[in-house]
C-alpha positions in Angstrom: 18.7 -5.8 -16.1 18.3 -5.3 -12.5 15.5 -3.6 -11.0 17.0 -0.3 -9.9 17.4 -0.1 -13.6 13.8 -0.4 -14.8 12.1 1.5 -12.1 12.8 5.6 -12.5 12.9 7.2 -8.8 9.8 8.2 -7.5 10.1 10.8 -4.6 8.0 10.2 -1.4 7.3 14.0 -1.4 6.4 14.0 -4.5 3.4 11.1 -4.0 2.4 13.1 -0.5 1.8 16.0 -2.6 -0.6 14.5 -5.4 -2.3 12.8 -2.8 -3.3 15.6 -0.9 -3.9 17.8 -4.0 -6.4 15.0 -5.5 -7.8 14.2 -2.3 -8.6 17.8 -1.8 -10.1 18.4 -5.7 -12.2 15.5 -5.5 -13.0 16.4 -1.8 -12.8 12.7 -1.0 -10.9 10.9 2.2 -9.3 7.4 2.7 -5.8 10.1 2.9 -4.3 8.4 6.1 -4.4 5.5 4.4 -2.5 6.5 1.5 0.2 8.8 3.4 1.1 5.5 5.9 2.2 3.5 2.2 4.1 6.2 0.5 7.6 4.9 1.3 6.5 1.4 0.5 5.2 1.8 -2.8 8.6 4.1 -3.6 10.6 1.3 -3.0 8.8 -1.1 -4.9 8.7 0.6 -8.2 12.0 2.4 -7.2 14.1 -1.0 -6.9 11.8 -3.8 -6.3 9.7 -4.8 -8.9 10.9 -6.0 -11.9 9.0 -4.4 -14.6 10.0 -3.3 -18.1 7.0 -2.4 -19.0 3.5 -2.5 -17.3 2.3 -5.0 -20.3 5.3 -7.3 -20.1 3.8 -10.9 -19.1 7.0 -12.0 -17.4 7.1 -8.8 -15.1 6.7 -9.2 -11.4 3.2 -8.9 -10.2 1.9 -6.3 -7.2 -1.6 -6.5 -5.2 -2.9 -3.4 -3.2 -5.0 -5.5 -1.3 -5.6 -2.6 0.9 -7.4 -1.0 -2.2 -8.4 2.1 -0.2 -5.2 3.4 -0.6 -5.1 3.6 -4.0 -4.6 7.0 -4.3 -0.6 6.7 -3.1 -0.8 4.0 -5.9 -1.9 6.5 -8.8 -0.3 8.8 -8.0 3.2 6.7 -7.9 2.2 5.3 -11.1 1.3 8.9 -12.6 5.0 10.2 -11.5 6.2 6.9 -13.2 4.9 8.0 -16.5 2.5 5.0 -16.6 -0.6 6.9 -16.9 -1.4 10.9 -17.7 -1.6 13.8 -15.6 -4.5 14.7 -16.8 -5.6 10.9 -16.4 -5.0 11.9 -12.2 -6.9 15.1 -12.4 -10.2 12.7 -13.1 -9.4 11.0 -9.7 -13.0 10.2 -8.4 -14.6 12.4 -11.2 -17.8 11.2 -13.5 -16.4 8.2 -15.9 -12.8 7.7 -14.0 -11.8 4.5 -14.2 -9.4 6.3 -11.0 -12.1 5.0 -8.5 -11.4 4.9 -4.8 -10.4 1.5 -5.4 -7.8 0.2 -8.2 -9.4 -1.3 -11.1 -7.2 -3.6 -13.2 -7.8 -1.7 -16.7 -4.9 1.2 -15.6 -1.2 0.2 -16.4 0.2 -0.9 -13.7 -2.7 -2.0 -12.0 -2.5 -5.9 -11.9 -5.7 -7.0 -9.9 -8.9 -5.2 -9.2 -9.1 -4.7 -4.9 -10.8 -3.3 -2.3 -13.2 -6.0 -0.6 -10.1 -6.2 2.1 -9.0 -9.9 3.0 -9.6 -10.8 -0.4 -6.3 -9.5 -1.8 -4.1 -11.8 -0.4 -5.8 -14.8 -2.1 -5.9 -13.4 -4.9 -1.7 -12.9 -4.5 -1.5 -16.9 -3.7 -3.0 -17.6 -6.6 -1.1 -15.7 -8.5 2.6 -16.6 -7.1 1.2 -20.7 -7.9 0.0 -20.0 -11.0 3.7 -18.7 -12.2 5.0 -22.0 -10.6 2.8 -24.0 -12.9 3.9 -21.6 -15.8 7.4 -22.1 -14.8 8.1 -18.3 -15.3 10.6 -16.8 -12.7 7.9 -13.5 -12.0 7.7 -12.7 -8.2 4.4 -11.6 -6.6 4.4 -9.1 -4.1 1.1 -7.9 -2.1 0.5 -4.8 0.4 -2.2 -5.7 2.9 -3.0 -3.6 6.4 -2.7 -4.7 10.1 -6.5 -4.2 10.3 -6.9 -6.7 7.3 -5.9 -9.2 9.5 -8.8 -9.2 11.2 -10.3 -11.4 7.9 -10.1 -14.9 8.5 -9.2 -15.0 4.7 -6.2 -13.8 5.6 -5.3 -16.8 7.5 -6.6 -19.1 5.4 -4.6 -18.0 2.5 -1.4 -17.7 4.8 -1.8 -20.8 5.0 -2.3 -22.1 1.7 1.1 -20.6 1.0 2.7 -21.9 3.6 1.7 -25.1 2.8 3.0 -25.0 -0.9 6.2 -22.9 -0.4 5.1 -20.5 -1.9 8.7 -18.6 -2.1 7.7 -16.6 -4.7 5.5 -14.5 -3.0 6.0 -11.8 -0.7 3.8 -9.5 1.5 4.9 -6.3 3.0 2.1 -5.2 6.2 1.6 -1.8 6.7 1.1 -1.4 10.3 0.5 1.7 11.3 -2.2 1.2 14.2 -5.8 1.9 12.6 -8.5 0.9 10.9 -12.1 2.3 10.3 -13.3 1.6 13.6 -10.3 3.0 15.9 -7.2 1.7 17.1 -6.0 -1.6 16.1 -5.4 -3.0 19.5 -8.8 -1.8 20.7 -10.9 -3.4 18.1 -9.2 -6.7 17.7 -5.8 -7.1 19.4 -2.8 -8.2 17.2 0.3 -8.1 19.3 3.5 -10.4 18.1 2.2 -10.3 14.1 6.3 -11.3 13.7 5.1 -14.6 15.7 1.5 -15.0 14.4 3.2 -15.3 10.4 6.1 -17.1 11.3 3.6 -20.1 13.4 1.7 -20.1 10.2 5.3 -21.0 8.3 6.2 -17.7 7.2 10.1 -16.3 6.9 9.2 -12.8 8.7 11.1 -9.7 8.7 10.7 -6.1 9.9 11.4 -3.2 8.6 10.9 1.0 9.3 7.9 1.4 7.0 8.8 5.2 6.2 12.5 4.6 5.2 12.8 3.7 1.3 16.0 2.2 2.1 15.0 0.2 4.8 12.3 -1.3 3.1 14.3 -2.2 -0.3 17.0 -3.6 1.9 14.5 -5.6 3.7 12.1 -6.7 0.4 15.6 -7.5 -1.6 17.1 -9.8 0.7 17.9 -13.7 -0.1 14.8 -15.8 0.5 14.4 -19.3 1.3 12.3 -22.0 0.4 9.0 -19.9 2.1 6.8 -17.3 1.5 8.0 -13.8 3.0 6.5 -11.2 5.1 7.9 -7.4 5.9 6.4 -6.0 8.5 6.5 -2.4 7.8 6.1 -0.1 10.9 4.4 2.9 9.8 2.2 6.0 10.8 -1.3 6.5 10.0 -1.0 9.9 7.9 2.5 10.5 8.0 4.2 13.6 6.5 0.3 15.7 7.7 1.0 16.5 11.6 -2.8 16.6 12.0 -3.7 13.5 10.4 -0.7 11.5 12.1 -2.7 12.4 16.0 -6.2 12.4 14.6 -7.2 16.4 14.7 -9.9 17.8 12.3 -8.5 21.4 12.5 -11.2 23.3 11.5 -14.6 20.8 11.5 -15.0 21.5 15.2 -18.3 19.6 15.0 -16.1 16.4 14.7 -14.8 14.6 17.1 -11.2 14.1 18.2 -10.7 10.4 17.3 -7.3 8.9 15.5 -9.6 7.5 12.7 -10.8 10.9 11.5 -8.7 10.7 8.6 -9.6 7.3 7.8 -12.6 8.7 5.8 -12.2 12.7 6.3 -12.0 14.7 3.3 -10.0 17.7 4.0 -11.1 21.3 4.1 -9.6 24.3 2.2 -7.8 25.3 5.4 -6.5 22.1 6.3 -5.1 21.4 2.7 -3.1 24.4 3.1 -1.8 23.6 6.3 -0.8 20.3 5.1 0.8 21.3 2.4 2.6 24.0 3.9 3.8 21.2 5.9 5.1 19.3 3.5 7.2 22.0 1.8 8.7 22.8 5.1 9.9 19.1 5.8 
């Protein structure tokens, strides 16, 4: 069965929606985060993945190692039928196991993340550990540009470079920030194409907000390496605001691009944003 067969359809909108309406009822941020992977996690569990089922052992395996985001992640696997409705309304509430960051007792949630640079590891692991079991499952982790500021990164780029690991694919959402401000300002990483490929990587780009685009890119033949897909993105994108870093009405705030790294959003701006979204 191919993959576009076991994955229903999950609109982008859709996922931009719950996040902002969860983000807003739990009144907590990290929403940048999760608007700039919207696309990508639509075109894994749209036609990527291979999944049947979010038990099956032989299913391909994903890793949000940028676990801040797992919001977009919820709320994809909510749409999906994977977990309730109701299970999303407890996002961030007394008890959720819907935490901030994914915990691996929800369906569909492979790994436990969040300690970022760590994720990746925990992917290599994983795509060697189904060569030793001689099963055919393909690993596929999400990391941040800003991630790559962790040497574990590198370490574990290396690893699988080392032991081919072709089995294992990353998709990099680069859309600029991190915590601290731009990504070139805190710690500069021009040419990430060239960085991965010197570190024996088969690299690849792709237009991080086009679900097409990124299935084309994440379904193509691969060779005897591990793969990379660089996914061009924008921090906060569908939420005009959020994309240039403008706290509408928190005045008090400055006027920084990584407001909405952390920001929870106010009454005002949640309308606004959503307004915005039905209008696109």
């Amino acid at each position: 069965m191919s993959a576009s067969a076991q994955n229903a359809t999950v609109s982008p909108v859709q996922v931009r929606r719950a996040i902002l309406t969860q983000s807003r009822r739990a009144n907590v941020g990290h929403i940048g985060s999760g608007l700039s992977v919207v696309e990508i996690l639509c075109a894994l569990h749209g036609g990527v993945l291979r999944i049947s089922r979010p038990d099956d052992p032989d299913r391909d395996r994903f890793v949000l190692s940028k676990g801040h985001a797992a919001l977009a992640l919820y709320a994809v696997l909510a749409l999906k039928g994977w977990i309730e409705a109701a299970q999303l309304d407890s996002y961030c509430g007394e008890d959720s196991v819907l935490g901030v960051h994914p915990e691996s007792v929800l369906p569909g949630v492979d790994f436990s993340t969040g300690s970022l640079g760590h994720g990746l590891s925990i992917a290599v692991g994983s795509a060697l550990a189904a060569r030793l079991q001689g099963s055919n499952r393909h690993i596929y982790c999400l990391i941040s540009d800003g991630e790559c500021n962790e040497g574990s990164i590198w370490e574990a780029a290396m690893f699988a470079a080392h032991h081919k690991l072709s089995n294992l694919t990353v998709i990099l959402d680069k859309n600029g920030q991190q915590a601290m401000g731009w990504t070139r300002d805190v710690c500069c990483l021009d040419n990430l194409a060239e960085r991965w490929s010197a570190f024996g990587w088969d690299t690849a780009e792709a237009d991080g907000h086009s679900v097409g685009d990124l299935t084309a890119a994440l379904n193509a033949p691969r060779g005897e390496r591990p793969r990379i897909v660089i996914a061009n993105t924008r921090f906060g994108r569908g939420v005009w605001y959020m994309e240039q870093g403008i706290a509408i009405t928190q005045k008090h705030l400055p006027q920084r691009p990584v407001n909405w790294h952390y920001l929870p959003m106010s009454e005002e701006e949640f309308g606004i944003a959503m307004s915005g979204l039905e209008e696109a």
